[in-house]
Biotite code that builds the C-alpha atoms (Angstrom):
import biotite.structure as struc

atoms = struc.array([
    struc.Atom([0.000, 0.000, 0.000], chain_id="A", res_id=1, res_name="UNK", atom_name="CA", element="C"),
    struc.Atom([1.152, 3.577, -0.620], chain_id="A", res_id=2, res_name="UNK", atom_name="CA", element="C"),
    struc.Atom([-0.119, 6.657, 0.821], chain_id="A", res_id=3, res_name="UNK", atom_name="CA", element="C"),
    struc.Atom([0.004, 9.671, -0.575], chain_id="A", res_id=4, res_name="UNK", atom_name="CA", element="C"),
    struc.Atom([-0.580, 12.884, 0.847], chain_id="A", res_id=5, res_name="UNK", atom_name="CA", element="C"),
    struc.Atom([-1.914, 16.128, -0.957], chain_id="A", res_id=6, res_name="UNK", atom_name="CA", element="C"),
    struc.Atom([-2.200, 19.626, 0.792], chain_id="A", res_id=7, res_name="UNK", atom_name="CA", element="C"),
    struc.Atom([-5.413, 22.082, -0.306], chain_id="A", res_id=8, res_name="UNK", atom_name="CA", element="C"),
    struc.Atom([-4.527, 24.621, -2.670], chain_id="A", res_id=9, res_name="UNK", atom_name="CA", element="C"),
    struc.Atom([-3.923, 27.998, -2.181], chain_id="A", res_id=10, res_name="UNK", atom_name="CA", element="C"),
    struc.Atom([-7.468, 29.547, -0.138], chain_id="A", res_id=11, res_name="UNK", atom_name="CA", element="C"),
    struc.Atom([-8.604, 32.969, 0.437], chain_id="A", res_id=12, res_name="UNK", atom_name="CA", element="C"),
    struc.Atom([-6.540, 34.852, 2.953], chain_id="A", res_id=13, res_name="UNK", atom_name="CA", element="C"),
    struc.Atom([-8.029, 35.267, 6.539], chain_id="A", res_id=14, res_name="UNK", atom_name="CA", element="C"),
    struc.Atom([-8.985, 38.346, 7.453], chain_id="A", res_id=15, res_name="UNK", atom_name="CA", element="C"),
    struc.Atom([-10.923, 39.777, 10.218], chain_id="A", res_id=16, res_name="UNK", atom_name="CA", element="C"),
    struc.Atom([-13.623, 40.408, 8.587], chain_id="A", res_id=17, res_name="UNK", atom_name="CA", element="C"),
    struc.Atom([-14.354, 37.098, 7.455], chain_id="A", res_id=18, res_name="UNK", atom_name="CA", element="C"),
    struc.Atom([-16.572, 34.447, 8.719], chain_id="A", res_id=19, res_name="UNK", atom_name="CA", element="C"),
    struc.Atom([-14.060, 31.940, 9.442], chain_id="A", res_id=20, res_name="UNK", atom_name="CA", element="C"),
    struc.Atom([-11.539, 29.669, 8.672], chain_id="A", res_id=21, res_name="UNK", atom_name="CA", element="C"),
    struc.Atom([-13.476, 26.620, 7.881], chain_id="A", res_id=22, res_name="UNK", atom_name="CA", element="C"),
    struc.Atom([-15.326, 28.643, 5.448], chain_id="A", res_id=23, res_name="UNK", atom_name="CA", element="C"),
    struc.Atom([-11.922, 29.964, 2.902], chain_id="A", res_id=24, res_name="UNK", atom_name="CA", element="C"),
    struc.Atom([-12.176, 28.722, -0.215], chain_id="A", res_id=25, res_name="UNK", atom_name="CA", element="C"),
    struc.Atom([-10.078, 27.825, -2.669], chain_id="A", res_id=26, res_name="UNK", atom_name="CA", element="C"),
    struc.Atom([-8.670, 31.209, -4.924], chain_id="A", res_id=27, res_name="UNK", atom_name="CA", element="C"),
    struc.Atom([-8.390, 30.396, -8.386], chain_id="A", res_id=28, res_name="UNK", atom_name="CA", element="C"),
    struc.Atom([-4.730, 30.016, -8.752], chain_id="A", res_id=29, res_name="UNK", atom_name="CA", element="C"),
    struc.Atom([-5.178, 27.446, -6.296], chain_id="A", res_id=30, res_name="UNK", atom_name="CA", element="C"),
    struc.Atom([-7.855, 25.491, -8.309], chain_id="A", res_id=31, res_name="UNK", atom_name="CA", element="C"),
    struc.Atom([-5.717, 25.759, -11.463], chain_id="A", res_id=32, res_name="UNK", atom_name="CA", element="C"),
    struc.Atom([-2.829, 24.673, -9.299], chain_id="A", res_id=33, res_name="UNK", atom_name="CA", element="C"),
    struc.Atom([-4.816, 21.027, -8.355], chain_id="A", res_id=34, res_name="UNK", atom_name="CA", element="C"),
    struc.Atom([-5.676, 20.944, -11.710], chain_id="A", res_id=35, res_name="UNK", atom_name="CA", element="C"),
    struc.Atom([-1.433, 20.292, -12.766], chain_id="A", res_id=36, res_name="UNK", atom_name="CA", element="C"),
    struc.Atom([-1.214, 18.387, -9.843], chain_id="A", res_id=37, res_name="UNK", atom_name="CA", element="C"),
    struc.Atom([-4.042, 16.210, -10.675], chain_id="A", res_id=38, res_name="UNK", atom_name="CA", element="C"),
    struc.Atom([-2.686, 15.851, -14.407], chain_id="A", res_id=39, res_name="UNK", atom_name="CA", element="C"),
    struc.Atom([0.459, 14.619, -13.344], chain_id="A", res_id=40, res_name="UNK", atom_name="CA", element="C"),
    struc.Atom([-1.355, 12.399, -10.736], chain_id="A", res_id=41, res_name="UNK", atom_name="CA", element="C"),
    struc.Atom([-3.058, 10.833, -14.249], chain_id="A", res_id=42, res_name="UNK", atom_name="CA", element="C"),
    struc.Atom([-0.033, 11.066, -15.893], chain_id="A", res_id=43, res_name="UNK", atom_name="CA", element="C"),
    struc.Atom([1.945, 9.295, -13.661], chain_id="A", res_id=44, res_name="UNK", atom_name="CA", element="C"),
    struc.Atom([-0.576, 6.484, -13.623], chain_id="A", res_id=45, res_name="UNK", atom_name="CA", element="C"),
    struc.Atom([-1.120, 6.479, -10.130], chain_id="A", res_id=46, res_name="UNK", atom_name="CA", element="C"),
    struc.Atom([-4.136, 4.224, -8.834], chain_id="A", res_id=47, res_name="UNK", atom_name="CA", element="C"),
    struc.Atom([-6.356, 6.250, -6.474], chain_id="A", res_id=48, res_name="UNK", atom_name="CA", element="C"),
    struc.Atom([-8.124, 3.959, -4.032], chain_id="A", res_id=49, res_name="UNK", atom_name="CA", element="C"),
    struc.Atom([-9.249, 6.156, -2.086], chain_id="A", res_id=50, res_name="UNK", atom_name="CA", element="C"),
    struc.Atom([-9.735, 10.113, -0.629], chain_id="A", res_id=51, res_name="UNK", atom_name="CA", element="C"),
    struc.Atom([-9.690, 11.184, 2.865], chain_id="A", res_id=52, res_name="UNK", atom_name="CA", element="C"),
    struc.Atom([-10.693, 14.600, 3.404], chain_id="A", res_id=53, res_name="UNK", atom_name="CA", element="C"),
    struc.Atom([-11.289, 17.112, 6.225], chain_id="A", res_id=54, res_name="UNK", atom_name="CA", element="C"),
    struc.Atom([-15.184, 19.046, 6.592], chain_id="A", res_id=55, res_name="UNK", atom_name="CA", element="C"),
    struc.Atom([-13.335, 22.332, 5.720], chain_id="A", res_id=56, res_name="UNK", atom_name="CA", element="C"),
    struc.Atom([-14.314, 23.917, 2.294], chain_id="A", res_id=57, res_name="UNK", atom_name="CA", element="C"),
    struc.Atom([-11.232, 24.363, 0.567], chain_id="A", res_id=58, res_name="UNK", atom_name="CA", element="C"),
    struc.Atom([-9.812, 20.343, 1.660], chain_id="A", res_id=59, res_name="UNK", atom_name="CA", element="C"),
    struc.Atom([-13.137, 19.368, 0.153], chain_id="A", res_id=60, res_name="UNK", atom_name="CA", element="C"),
    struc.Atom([-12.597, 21.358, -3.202], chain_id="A", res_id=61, res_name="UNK", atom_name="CA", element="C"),
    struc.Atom([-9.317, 19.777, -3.115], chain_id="A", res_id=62, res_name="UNK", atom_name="CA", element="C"),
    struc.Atom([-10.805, 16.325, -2.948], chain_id="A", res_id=63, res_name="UNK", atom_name="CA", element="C"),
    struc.Atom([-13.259, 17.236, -5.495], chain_id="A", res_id=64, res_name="UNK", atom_name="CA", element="C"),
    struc.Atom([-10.807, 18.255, -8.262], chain_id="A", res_id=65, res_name="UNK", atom_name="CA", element="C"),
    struc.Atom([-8.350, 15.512, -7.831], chain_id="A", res_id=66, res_name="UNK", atom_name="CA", element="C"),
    struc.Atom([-11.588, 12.638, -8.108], chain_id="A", res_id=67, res_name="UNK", atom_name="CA", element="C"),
    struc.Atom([-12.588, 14.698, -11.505], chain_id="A", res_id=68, res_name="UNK", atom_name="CA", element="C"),
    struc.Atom([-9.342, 14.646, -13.077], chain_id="A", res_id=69, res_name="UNK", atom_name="CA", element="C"),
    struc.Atom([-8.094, 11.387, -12.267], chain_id="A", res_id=70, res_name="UNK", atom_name="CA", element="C"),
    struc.Atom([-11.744, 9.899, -13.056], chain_id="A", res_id=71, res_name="UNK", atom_name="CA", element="C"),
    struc.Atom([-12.246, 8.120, -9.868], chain_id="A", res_id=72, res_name="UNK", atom_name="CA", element="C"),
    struc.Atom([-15.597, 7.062, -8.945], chain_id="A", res_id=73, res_name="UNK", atom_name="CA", element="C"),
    struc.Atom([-14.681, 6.764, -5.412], chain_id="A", res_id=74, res_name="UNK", atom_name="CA", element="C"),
    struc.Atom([-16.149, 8.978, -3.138], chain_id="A", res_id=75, res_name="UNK", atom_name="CA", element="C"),
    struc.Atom([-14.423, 11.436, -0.589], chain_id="A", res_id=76, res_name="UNK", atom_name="CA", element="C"),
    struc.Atom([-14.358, 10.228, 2.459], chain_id="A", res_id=77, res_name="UNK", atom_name="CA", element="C"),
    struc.Atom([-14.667, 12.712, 5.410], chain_id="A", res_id=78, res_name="UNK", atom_name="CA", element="C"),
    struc.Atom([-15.476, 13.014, 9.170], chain_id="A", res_id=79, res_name="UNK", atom_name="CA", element="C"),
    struc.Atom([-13.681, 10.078, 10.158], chain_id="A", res_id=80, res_name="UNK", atom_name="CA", element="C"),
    struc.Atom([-13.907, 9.702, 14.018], chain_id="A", res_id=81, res_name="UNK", atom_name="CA", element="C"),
])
């Protein structure tokens, strides 16, 4: 088994005026950034068994992008307890 890793992509910036961290999404250079990342995933014909996933919004867009690109029907797993 191998386990790979993947950080969300680059979110909105905090600021004080915003709602809170759990709600940042990604920006769009971050989406555009999973999408590479996701290519090479492809191209690098790496199986993807699985996705775990925090609740936050931008982890979940992460998840989301990397499933569409690499055309996995698995489903993101989250809230693991």
């Amino acid at each position: 088994m191998e386990l790979y890793i993947l950080r969300h992509g680059k979110a909105q910036e905090h600021t004080q005026n915003f709602a809170g961290d759990s709600k940042r999404e990604l920006t769009e250079v971050g989406k555009k950034e999973l999408c590479c990342i996701a290519k090479a995933i492809k191209n690098l014909e790496i199986d993807v068994d699985d996705i775990i996933s925090s609740p936050l919004i931008r982890a979940k867009q992460t998840a989301e992008i990397i499933i569409k690109h690499v055309k996995s029907k698995k489903k993101i797993h989250q809230n693991l307890e």
